[in-house]
N, C-alpha and C positions, 0 to 999 in steps of 0.2 A: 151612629157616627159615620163619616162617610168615608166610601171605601169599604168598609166593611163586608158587604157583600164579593168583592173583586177578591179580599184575602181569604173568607171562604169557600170561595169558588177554589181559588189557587191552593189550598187546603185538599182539599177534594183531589185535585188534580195527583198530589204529591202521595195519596192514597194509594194513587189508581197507578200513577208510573213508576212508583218506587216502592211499592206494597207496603207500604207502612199500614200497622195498627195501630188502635186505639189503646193499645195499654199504657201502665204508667210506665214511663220516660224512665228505660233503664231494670224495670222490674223483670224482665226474660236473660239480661244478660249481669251476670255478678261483676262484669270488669268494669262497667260503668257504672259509674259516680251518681243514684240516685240524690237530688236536692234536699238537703236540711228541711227542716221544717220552721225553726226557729232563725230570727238575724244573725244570733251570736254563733250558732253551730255551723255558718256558712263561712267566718273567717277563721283560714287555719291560724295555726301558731306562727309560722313561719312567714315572714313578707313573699306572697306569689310573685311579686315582680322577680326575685331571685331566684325562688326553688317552688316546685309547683307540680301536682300529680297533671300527666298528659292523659289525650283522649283514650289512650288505652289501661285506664288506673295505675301508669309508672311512675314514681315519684322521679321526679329529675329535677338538678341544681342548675337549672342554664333557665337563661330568660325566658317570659313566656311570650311564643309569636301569638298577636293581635292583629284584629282585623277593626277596621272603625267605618261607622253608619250612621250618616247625621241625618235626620229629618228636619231641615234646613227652616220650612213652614211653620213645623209645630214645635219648636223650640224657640222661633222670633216671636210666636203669640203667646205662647205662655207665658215667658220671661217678661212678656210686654203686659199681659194681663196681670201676673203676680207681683210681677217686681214694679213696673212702668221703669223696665231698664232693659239693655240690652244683653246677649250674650259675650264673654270674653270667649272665644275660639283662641286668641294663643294660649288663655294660661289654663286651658282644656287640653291642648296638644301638649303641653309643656306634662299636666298631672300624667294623662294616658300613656304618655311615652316614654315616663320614666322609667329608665332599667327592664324596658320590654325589646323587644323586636316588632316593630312595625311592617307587616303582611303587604297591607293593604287601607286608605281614606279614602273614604268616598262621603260628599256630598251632595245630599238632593237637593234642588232647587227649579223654583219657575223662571221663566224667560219672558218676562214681557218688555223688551226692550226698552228699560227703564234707567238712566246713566246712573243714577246711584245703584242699583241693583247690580250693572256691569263692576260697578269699583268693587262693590264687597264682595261679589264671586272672586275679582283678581286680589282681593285678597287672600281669600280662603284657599286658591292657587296659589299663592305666595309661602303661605303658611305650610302647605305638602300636600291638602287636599288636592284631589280628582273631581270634578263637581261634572254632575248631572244635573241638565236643562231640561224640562218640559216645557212646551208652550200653554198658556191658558187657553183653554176652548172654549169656546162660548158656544152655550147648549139656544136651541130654540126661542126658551122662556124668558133669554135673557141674562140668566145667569152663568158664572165662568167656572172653570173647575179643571185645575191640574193637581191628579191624583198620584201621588208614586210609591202607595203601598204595593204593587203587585212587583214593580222595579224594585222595591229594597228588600221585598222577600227575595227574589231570584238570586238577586246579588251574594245577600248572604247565605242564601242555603249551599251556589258555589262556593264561595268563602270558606264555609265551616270545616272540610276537613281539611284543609289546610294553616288551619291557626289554630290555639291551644284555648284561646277564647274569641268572643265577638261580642263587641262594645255597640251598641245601639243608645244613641241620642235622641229619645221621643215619649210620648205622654200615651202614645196611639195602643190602647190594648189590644189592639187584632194581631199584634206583633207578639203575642203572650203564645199562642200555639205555635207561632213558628221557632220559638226559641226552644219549646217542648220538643219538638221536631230535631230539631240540630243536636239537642242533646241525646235523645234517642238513635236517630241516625249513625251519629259520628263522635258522640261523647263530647261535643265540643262544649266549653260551660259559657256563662252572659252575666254581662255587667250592664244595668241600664243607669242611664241619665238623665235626669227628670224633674220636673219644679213640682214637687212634693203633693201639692194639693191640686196638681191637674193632669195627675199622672194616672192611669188606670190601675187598679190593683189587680186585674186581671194580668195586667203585662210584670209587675213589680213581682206576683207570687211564682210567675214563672224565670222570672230571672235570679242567677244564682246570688249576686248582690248588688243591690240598688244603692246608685250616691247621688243624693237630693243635692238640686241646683240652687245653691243658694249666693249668699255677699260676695264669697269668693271666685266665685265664677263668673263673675257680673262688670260691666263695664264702669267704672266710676266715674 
Protein backbone atom coordinates (compact mmCIF):
# COMPACT_ATOMS: atom_id res chain seq x y z
CA UNK A 1 0.00 0.00 0.00
CA UNK A 2 1.45 3.26 -0.47
CA UNK A 3 2.89 5.08 2.03
CA UNK A 4 3.46 2.51 3.91
CA UNK A 5 7.06 2.48 4.01
CA UNK A 6 7.03 6.50 5.19
CA UNK A 7 4.60 5.28 8.35
CA UNK A 8 7.23 2.74 9.23
CA UNK A 9 9.91 4.78 8.86
CA UNK A 10 7.90 7.36 11.24
CA UNK A 11 7.30 4.31 13.45
CA UNK A 12 10.94 3.79 13.85
CA UNK A 13 11.44 7.31 14.38
CA UNK A 14 8.82 7.49 17.53
CA UNK A 15 11.15 4.45 18.84
CA UNK A 16 14.03 6.22 18.75
CA UNK A 17 12.76 9.76 20.05
CA UNK A 18 10.39 8.83 22.49
CA UNK A 19 11.70 5.34 23.58
CA UNK A 20 8.77 3.69 23.13
CA UNK A 21 8.74 -0.26 23.24
CA UNK A 22 7.45 -2.92 21.64
CA UNK A 23 5.14 -4.21 24.31
CA UNK A 24 1.49 -4.66 24.30
CA UNK A 25 -0.24 -1.19 24.52
CA UNK A 26 -0.76 -0.72 28.23
CA UNK A 27 0.73 -4.17 29.50
CA UNK A 28 3.71 -2.16 31.83
CA UNK A 29 1.25 0.16 33.25
CA UNK A 30 -2.22 -0.91 35.18
CA UNK A 31 -3.71 2.64 34.73
CA UNK A 32 -4.18 2.10 31.15
CA UNK A 33 -6.94 0.78 29.57
CA UNK A 34 -5.66 -2.29 27.77
CA UNK A 35 -8.18 -2.95 24.46
CA UNK A 36 -11.03 -5.61 24.76
CA UNK A 37 -10.62 -8.38 22.60
CA UNK A 38 -14.10 -8.79 21.58
CA UNK A 39 -16.76 -5.68 19.75
CA UNK A 40 -19.11 -6.07 22.45
CA UNK A 41 -16.54 -5.82 25.51
CA UNK A 42 -15.33 -2.45 24.05
CA UNK A 43 -18.86 -0.60 24.63
CA UNK A 44 -19.27 0.37 28.05
CA UNK A 45 -22.69 0.41 29.57
CA UNK A 46 -22.82 3.95 29.87
CA UNK A 47 -23.13 6.47 26.72
CA UNK A 48 -19.14 7.75 26.44
CA UNK A 49 -20.42 10.91 24.92
CA UNK A 50 -21.51 11.73 28.65
CA UNK A 51 -19.49 9.78 31.30
CA UNK A 52 -16.17 8.14 30.17
CA UNK A 53 -12.86 6.65 31.79
CA UNK A 54 -9.98 9.38 31.03
CA UNK A 55 -6.50 8.73 29.81
CA UNK A 56 -5.45 8.25 33.30
CA UNK A 57 -8.23 5.17 33.94
CA UNK A 58 -10.57 8.02 35.87
CA UNK A 59 -13.91 7.45 35.36
CA UNK A 60 -15.43 10.96 34.83
CA UNK A 61 -19.18 12.35 33.85
CA UNK A 62 -18.27 15.51 31.64
CA UNK A 63 -17.95 15.17 27.87
CA UNK A 64 -15.40 13.39 26.15
CA UNK A 65 -12.69 15.90 24.38
CA UNK A 66 -12.06 14.56 20.70
CA UNK A 67 -9.94 15.17 18.26
CA UNK A 68 -10.90 14.37 14.44
CA UNK A 69 -8.61 13.14 11.28
CA UNK A 70 -10.13 12.70 7.88
CA UNK A 71 -8.25 11.06 5.26
CA UNK A 72 -9.97 13.15 2.70
CA UNK A 73 -8.49 10.57 -0.32
CA UNK A 74 -9.31 7.39 1.14
CA UNK A 75 -12.69 8.07 2.13
CA UNK A 76 -13.85 9.65 -1.57
CA UNK A 77 -12.51 6.30 -3.15
CA UNK A 78 -13.85 3.99 -0.92
CA UNK A 79 -17.32 5.43 -0.56
CA UNK A 80 -16.90 5.84 -4.41
CA UNK A 81 -15.71 2.21 -4.87
CA UNK A 82 -18.38 0.61 -2.28
CA UNK A 83 -21.16 2.66 -2.46
CA UNK A 84 -20.70 4.73 -6.12
CA UNK A 85 -21.85 7.54 -3.60
CA UNK A 86 -20.35 10.15 -1.95
CA UNK A 87 -19.44 10.89 1.72
CA UNK A 88 -21.90 13.04 3.97
CA UNK A 89 -19.20 15.16 6.17
CA UNK A 90 -22.21 17.24 7.83
CA UNK A 91 -24.08 14.39 9.18
CA UNK A 92 -20.46 12.76 10.20
CA UNK A 93 -19.84 16.21 12.15
CA UNK A 94 -23.39 16.32 13.31
CA UNK A 95 -22.84 12.02 14.80
CA UNK A 96 -18.97 12.95 16.24
CA UNK A 97 -19.93 15.93 17.98
CA UNK A 98 -22.67 14.84 19.56
CA UNK A 99 -22.51 15.66 23.45
CA UNK A 100 -18.58 15.64 23.09
CA UNK A 101 -16.04 18.64 23.23
CA UNK A 102 -14.48 19.17 20.01
CA UNK A 103 -10.24 19.55 20.41
CA UNK A 104 -9.44 19.75 17.19
CA UNK A 105 -10.70 18.74 12.68
CA UNK A 106 -8.53 18.44 10.58
CA UNK A 107 -8.78 17.51 6.99
CA UNK A 108 -6.35 16.11 4.60
CA UNK A 109 -6.54 16.70 1.22
CA UNK A 110 -4.70 17.44 -2.44
CA UNK A 111 -4.32 20.64 -4.10
CA UNK A 112 -4.59 20.44 -7.66
CA UNK A 113 -6.14 23.41 -8.43
CA UNK A 114 -9.22 22.03 -9.55
CA UNK A 115 -12.53 24.61 -8.90
CA UNK A 116 -14.71 21.70 -7.77
CA UNK A 117 -12.16 20.52 -5.42
CA UNK A 118 -11.66 24.29 -4.12
CA UNK A 119 -15.77 24.37 -3.51
CA UNK A 120 -15.75 21.09 -1.40
CA UNK A 121 -12.56 22.06 0.82
CA UNK A 122 -14.74 25.48 1.47
CA UNK A 123 -17.13 23.41 2.40
CA UNK A 124 -15.39 21.26 4.73
CA UNK A 125 -14.31 24.93 6.03
CA UNK A 126 -17.72 25.76 6.46
CA UNK A 127 -18.58 22.81 8.24
CA UNK A 128 -15.48 23.48 11.12
CA UNK A 129 -13.01 21.56 9.54
CA UNK A 130 -9.10 22.79 9.29
CA UNK A 131 -8.07 21.24 5.86
CA UNK A 132 -4.68 20.37 4.94
CA UNK A 133 -3.46 20.80 1.14
CA UNK A 134 -0.64 18.83 -0.40
CA UNK A 135 0.16 19.41 -3.85
CA UNK A 136 0.47 16.32 -6.28
CA UNK A 137 3.94 15.66 -7.43
CA UNK A 138 4.60 14.22 -10.29
CA UNK A 139 7.51 11.63 -10.02
CA UNK A 140 9.76 10.95 -13.20
CA UNK A 141 7.82 7.96 -14.61
CA UNK A 142 5.06 10.04 -14.82
CA UNK A 143 3.12 9.18 -12.21
CA UNK A 144 1.47 11.66 -9.29
CA UNK A 145 1.36 11.05 -5.80
CA UNK A 146 0.37 13.13 -2.66
CA UNK A 147 0.85 11.13 0.37
CA UNK A 148 -0.18 12.30 3.94
CA UNK A 149 0.27 9.49 5.94
CA UNK A 150 3.40 10.85 7.64
CA UNK A 151 1.21 14.50 8.09
CA UNK A 152 -1.75 12.62 9.86
CA UNK A 153 0.51 10.47 12.07
CA UNK A 154 2.30 13.66 13.36
CA UNK A 155 -0.76 15.54 13.87
CA UNK A 156 -2.33 13.00 15.90
CA UNK A 157 0.32 11.77 17.94
CA UNK A 158 0.49 15.79 18.97
CA UNK A 159 -3.31 15.57 19.34
CA UNK A 160 -3.36 12.52 21.59
CA UNK A 161 -2.70 13.77 25.06
CA UNK A 162 -4.70 16.39 24.78
CA UNK A 163 -8.16 14.62 23.91
CA UNK A 164 -9.85 11.74 25.66
CA UNK A 165 -10.13 10.13 22.24
CA UNK A 166 -8.99 10.46 18.44
CA UNK A 167 -11.52 9.79 15.67
CA UNK A 168 -9.51 8.70 12.38
CA UNK A 169 -11.59 8.74 9.09
CA UNK A 170 -9.65 6.08 6.76
CA UNK A 171 -9.37 2.41 5.53
CA UNK A 172 -5.25 2.87 5.56
CA UNK A 173 -3.84 0.10 8.02
CA UNK A 174 -0.52 1.76 8.54
CA UNK A 175 -2.54 3.99 10.82
CA UNK A 176 -3.12 0.54 13.00
CA UNK A 177 0.38 1.01 14.92
CA UNK A 178 -0.05 4.47 15.43
CA UNK A 179 -3.02 4.25 17.29
CA UNK A 180 -1.21 1.35 19.50
CA UNK A 181 1.22 4.01 20.06
CA UNK A 182 -1.15 6.76 21.38
CA UNK A 183 -2.78 4.47 23.44
CA UNK A 184 0.37 3.27 24.94
CA UNK A 185 1.95 6.71 25.13
CA UNK A 186 -0.79 8.68 26.50
CA UNK A 187 -3.70 6.27 27.12
CA UNK A 188 -5.66 8.08 24.58
CA UNK A 189 -8.34 5.46 23.06
CA UNK A 190 -9.64 5.52 18.82
CA UNK A 191 -12.70 5.44 17.02
CA UNK A 192 -12.18 4.53 13.31
CA UNK A 193 -14.46 5.25 10.24
CA UNK A 194 -14.43 3.15 7.57
CA UNK A 195 -16.36 1.41 4.52
CA UNK A 196 -16.28 -1.94 6.04
CA UNK A 197 -14.92 -4.15 3.26
CA UNK A 198 -11.99 -1.68 2.34
CA UNK A 199 -11.05 -1.09 5.56
CA UNK A 200 -7.86 -2.92 6.83
CA UNK A 201 -8.26 -5.12 9.73
CA UNK A 202 -4.95 -4.38 10.80
CA UNK A 203 -6.18 -0.68 11.65
CA UNK A 204 -9.89 -1.84 12.71
CA UNK A 205 -8.09 -4.51 15.53
CA UNK A 206 -6.26 -1.66 16.69
CA UNK A 207 -8.90 0.66 17.29
CA UNK A 208 -10.82 0.71 20.27
CA UNK A 209 -14.28 0.78 18.22
CA UNK A 210 -14.92 0.80 14.75
CA UNK A 211 -18.27 2.34 12.90
CA UNK A 212 -18.70 0.93 9.34
CA UNK A 213 -19.68 3.72 6.83
CA UNK A 214 -22.63 2.86 5.58
CA UNK A 215 -26.52 4.59 4.02
CA UNK A 216 -26.43 6.77 6.68
CA UNK A 217 -23.51 8.42 6.18
CA UNK A 218 -23.74 8.61 2.53
CA UNK A 219 -24.98 11.40 0.42
CA UNK A 220 -28.48 10.76 -1.25
Amino acid sequence: MPGSANIQAFALIFVGVFGLSDKIPGSENPGVRVKCQSKSDKIPDSDPKISHTNHRGVFISQPQKVSLFVDVQNIYYTCRQAYQANFDYNKFWAEITEGRELVSAIAYATDRGDTKQMEFQAILRAIGFKVKLKPMLKRKDGTSKADWDVGIALDVFEAAPLCDTVILASGDGDFGMLLARIRQRFGTGSEVYGVSALTSDLLTREADKFIPIDQRLLLK
